[in-house]
ZAFIVO-655492 format. One record per residue: x, y, z of N, C-alpha, C in turn. Coordinates in steps of 0.001 Angstrom, whole numbers, always signed. Each point is the difference from the previous one (the first is absolute). Example, Ala and Ser with C-alpha at 12.3 -4.5 7.8 and 13.67 -1.06 7.14 Angstrom:
// ZAFIVO-655492
MARBA	nc1	nc2	nc3	cac1	cac2	cac3	cc1	cc2	cc3
MARBA	+13190	-5690	+7800	-890	+1190	+0	+900	+1200	+0
MARBA	-350	+1050	-720	+820	+1190	+60	-770	+1090	+730
//
This chain:
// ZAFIVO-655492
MARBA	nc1	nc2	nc3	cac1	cac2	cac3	cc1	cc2	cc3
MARBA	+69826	+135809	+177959	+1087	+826	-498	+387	+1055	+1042
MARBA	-838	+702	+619	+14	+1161	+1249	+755	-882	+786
MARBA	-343	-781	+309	+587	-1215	+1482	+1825	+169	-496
MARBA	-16	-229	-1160	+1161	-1010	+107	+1218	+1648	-205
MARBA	-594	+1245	-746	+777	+1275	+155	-118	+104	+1091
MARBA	-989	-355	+1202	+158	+734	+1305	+1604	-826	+613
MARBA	-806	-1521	-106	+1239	-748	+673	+1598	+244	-157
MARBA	-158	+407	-1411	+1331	-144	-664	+449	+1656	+581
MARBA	-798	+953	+245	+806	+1195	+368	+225	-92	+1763
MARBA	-1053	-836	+514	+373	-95	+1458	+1623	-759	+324
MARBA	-81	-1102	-1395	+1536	-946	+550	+1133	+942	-597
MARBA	-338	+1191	-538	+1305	+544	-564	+83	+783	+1213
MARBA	-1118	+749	+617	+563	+1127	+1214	+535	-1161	+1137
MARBA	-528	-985	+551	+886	-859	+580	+1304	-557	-698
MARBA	+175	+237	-1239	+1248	-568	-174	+1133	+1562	+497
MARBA	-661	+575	-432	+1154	+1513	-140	-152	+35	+1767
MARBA	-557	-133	+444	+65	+514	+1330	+646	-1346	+937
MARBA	+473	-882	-795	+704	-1037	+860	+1279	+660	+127
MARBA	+502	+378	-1762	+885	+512	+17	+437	+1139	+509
MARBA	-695	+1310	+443	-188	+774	+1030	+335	-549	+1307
MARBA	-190	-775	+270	+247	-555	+1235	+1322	-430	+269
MARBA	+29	-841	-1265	+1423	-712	-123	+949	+768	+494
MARBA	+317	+1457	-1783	+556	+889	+926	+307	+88	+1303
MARBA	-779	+606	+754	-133	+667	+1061	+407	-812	+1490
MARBA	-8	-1803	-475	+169	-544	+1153	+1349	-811	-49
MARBA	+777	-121	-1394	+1072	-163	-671	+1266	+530	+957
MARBA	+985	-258	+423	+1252	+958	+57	+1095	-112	-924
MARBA	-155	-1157	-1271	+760	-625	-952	+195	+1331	-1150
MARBA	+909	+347	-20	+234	+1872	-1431	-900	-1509	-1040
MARBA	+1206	-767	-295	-490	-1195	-1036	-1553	+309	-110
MARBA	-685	-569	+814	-2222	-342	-29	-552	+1374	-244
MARBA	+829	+1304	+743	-742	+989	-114	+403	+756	-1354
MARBA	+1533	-167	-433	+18	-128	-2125	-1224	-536	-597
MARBA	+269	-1674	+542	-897	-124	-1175	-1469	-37	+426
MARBA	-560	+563	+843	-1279	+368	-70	-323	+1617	-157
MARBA	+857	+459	-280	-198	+1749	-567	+253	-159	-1337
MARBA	+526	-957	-763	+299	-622	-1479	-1464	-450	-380
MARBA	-617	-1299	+989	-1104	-8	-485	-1097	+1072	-65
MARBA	-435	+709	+1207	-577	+1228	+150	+177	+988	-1223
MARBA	+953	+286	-95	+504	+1200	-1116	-1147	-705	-1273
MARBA	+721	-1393	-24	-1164	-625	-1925	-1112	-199	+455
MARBA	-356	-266	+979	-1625	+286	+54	-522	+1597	+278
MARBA	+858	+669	-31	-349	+1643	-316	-208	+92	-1443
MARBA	+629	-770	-363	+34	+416	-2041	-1935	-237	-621
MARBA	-853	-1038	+1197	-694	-328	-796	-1479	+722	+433
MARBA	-474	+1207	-233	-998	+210	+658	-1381	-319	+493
MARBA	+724	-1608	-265	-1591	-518	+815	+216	+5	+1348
MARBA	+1409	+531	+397	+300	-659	+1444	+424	+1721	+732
MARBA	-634	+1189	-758	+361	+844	+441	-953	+630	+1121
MARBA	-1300	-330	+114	-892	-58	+1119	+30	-702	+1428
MARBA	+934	-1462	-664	+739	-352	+1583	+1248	+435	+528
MARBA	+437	+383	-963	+1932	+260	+360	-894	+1396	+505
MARBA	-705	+1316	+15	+14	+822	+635	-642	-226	+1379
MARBA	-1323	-913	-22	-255	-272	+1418	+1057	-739	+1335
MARBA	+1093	-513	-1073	+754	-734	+500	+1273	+701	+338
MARBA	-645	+1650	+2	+1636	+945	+446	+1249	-433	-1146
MARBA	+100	-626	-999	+1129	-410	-651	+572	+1320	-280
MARBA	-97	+1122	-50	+45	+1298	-964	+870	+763	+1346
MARBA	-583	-431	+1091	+1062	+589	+700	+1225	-1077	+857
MARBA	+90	-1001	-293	+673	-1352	+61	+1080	+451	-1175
MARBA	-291	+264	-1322	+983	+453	-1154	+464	+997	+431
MARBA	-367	+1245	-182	+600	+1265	+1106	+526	+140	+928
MARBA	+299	-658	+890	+729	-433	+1223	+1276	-852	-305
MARBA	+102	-570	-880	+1123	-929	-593	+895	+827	-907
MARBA	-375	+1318	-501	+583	+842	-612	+1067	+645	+921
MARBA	+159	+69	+1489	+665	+212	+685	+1129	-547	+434
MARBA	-129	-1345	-445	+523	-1266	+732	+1471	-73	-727
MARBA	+1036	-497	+942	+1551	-441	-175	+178	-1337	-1370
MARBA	-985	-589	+65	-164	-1074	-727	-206	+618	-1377
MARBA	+763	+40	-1164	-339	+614	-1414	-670	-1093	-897
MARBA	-232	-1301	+857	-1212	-771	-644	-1384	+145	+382
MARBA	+53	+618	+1216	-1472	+577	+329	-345	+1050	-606
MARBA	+1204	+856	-110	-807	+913	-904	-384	+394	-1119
MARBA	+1269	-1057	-541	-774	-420	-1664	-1542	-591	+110
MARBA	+55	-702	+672	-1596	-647	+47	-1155	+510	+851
MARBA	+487	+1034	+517	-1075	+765	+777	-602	+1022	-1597
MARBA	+1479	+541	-473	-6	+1112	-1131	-746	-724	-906
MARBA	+79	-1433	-712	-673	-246	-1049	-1370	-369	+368
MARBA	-169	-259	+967	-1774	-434	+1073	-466	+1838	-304
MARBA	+566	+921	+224	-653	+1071	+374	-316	+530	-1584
MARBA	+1064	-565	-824	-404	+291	-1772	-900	-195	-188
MARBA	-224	-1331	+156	-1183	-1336	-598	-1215	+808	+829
MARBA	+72	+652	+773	-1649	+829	+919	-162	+1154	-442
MARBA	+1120	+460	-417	+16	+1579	+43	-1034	+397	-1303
MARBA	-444	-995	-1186	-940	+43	-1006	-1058	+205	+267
MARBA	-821	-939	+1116	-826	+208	+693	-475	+1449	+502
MARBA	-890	+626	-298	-334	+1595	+418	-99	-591	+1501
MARBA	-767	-586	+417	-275	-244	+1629	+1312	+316	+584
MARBA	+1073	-1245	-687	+1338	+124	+1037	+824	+759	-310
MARBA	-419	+781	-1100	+1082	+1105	-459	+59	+1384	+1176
MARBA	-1701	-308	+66	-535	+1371	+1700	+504	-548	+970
MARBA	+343	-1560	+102	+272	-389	+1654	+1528	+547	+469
MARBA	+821	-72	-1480	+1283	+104	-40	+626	+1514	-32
MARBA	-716	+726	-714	-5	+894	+279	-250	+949	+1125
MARBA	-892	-322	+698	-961	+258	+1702	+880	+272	+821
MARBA	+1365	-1940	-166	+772	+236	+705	+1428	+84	-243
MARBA	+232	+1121	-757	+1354	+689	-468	+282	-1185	-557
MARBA	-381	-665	-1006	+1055	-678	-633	+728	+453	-877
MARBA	-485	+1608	-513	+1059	+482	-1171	+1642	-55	+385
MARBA	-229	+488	+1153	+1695	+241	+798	+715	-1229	+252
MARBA	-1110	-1093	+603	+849	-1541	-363	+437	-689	-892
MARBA	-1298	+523	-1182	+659	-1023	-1268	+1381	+1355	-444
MARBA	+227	+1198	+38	+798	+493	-908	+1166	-202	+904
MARBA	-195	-489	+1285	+1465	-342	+717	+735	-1451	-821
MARBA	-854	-500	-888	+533	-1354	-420	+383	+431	-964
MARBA	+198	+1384	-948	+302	+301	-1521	+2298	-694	+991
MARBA	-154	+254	+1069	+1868	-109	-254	-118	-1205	+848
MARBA	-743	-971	-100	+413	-1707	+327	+1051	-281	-1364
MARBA	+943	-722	+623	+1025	-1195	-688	-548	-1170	-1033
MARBA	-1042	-448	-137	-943	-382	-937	-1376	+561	-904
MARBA	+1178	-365	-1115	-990	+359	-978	-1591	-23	-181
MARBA	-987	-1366	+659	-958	-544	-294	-718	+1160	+1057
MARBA	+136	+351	+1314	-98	+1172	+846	-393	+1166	-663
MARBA	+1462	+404	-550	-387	+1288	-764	-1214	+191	-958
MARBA	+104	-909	-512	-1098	+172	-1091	-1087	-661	+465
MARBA	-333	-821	+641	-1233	+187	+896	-275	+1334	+650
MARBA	+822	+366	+560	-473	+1522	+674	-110	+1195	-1332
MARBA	+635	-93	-1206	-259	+881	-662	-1691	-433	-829
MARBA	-200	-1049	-194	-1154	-464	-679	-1373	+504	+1108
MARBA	+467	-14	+1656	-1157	+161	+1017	+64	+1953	-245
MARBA	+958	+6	-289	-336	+1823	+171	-878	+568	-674
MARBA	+364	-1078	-1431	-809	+591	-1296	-1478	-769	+233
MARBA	-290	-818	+660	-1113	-312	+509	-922	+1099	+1103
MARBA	+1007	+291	+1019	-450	+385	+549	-372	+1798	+221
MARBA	+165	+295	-1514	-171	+1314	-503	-1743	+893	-482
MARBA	-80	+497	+1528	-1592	+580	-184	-8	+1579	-192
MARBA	-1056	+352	-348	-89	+1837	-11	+375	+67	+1583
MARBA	+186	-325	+1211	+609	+984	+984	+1235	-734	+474
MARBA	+220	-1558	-665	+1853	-203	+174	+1091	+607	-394
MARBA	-706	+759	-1647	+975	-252	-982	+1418	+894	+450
MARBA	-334	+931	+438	+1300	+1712	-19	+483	-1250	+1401
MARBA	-320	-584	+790	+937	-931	+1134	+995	-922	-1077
MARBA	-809	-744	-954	+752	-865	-899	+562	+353	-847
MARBA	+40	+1239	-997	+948	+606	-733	+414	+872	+938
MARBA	+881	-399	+1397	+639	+1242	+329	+1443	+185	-1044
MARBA	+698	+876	+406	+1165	+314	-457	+1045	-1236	+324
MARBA	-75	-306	+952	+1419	-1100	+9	-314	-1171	-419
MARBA	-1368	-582	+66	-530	-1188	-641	+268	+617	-1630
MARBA	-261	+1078	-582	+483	-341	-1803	+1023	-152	+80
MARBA	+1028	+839	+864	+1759	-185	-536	+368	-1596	+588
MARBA	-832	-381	+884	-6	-1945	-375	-209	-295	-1305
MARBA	-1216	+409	-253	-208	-846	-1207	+1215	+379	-942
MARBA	+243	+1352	-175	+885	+512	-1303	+1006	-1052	+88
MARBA	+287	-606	+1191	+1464	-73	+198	-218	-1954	-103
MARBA	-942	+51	+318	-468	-1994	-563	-319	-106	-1291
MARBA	-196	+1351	-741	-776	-244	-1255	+1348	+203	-995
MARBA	+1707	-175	+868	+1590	+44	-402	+587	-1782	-30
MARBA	-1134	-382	+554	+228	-1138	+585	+676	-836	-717
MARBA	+951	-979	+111	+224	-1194	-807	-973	-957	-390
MARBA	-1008	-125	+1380	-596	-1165	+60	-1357	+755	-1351
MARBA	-97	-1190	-1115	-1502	+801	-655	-1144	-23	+803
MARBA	-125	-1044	+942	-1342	+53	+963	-235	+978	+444
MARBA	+1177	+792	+1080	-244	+698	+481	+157	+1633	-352
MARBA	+887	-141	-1475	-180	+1554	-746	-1452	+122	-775
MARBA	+105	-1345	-488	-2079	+490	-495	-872	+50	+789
MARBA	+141	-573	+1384	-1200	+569	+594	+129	+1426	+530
MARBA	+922	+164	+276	+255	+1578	+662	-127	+845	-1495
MARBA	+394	-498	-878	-812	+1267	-1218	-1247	-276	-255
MARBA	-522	-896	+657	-1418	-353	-325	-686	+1402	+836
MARBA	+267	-285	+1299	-342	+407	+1404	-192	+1936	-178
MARBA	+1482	+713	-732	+210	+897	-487	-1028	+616	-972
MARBA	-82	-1350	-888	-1431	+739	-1324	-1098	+130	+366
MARBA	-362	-1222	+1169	-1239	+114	+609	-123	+801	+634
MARBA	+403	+371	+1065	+72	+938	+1480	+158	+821	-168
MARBA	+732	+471	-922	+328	+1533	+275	+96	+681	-1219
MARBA	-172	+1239	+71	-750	+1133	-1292	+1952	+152	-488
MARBA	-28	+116	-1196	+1260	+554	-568	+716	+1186	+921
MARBA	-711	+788	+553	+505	+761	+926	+696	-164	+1243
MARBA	-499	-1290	+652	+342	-210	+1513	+1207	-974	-665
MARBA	+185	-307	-738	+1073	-1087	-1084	+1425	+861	+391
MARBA	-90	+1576	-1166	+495	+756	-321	+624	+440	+1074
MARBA	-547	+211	+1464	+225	+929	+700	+857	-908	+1413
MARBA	-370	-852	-250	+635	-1464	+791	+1608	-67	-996
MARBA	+0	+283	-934	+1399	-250	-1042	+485	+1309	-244
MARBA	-284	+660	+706	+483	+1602	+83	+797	+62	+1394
MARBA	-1009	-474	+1262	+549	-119	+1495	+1130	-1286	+89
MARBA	+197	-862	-1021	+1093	-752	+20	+1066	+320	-742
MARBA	+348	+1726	-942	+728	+540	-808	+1175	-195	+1022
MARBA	+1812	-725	-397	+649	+303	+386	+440	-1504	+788
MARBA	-1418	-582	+448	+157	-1457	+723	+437	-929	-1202
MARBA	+704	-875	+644	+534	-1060	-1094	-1559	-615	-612
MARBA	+29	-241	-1571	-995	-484	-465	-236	-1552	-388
MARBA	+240	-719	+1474	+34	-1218	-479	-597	-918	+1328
MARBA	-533	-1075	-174	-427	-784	+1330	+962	-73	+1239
MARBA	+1001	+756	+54	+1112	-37	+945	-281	+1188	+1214
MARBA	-491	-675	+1095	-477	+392	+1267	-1475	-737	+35
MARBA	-297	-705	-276	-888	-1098	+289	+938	-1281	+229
MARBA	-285	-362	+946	+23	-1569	+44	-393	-981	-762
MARBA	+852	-564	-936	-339	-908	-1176	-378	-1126	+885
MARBA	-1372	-652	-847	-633	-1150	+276	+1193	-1069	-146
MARBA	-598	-1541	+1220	+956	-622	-129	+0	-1011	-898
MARBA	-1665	-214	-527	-140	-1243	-1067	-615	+787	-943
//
């Protein structure tokens, strides 16, 4: 029984790390989509979260958050969700500024983005993140997603609101927007 868990976790870090490779030796946008597609769902499953970190994936997702391609960074953003549960990779991501990367994705053109990056915030919310993650312009995001048409993305941002932040930092975020139009208009509406 030991034999066959060892084997079976050795052929998964060789499998993820083919795909690591793949990536990396790829120049096809096409191969390197869909191997940050696969990457991202094998983030969802944490048996594979001990290789995806030896395997740098965490900063492979983070690096794609930068990128011209808004399919990389949907799939860098939902790879960095699917880790961000993980306490290990929640410190790796954090270590290396990912608060400022994922909240650069709250104004991507797709929806699935946004709310991956709003689901990693609320993940990635510790006693010394939190006053970085409830800053002031991240609630008047949320206030202003939680106007949203889309229900996905107004319930998670009132989710994000009940969770994160004390009735006060709510209040005082909807006080500093007195006067601003009160509606999702100055965000960039998602495109799907």
């Amino acid at each position: 029984m030991w034999r066959k868990g060892s084997s079976e976790g050795s052929d998964r870090f060789e499998y993820l790390q083919t795909l690591v490779t793949e990536f990396q030796d790829t120049d096809s946008e096409e191969a390197k989509e869909q191997v940050l597609a696969n990457l991202a769902n094998f983030a969802y499953d944490p048996k594979n979260m001990e290789n995806l970190r030896e395997l740098q994936v965490i900063d492979l997702f983070l690096d794609m958050l930068t990128e011209d391609n808004e399919n990389f960074v949907e799939f860098g953003m939902g790879g960095l969700c699917n880790l961000s549960m993980d306490p290990e990779c929640r410190d790796i991501i954090l270590q290396s500024g990912g608060i400022t990367l994922v909240t650069n994705c709250l104004s991507s053109q797709k929806e699935e983005t946004i709310l991956s990056a709003i689901t990693t915030l609320m993940n990635l919310r510790t006693p010394s993140s939190h006053t970085e993650i409830t800053d002031a312009g991240i609630l008047q995001c949320m206030l202003r997603f939680s106007l949203s048409e889309s229900p996905r993305l107004r319930n998670l941002a009132s989710v994000f609101l009940q969770d994160c932040c004390s009735e006060q930092q709510v209040a005082l975020a909807e006080q500093q927007m007195q006067g601003q139009q009160q509606t999702a208009v100055g965000i960039p509406l998602p495109k799907d």
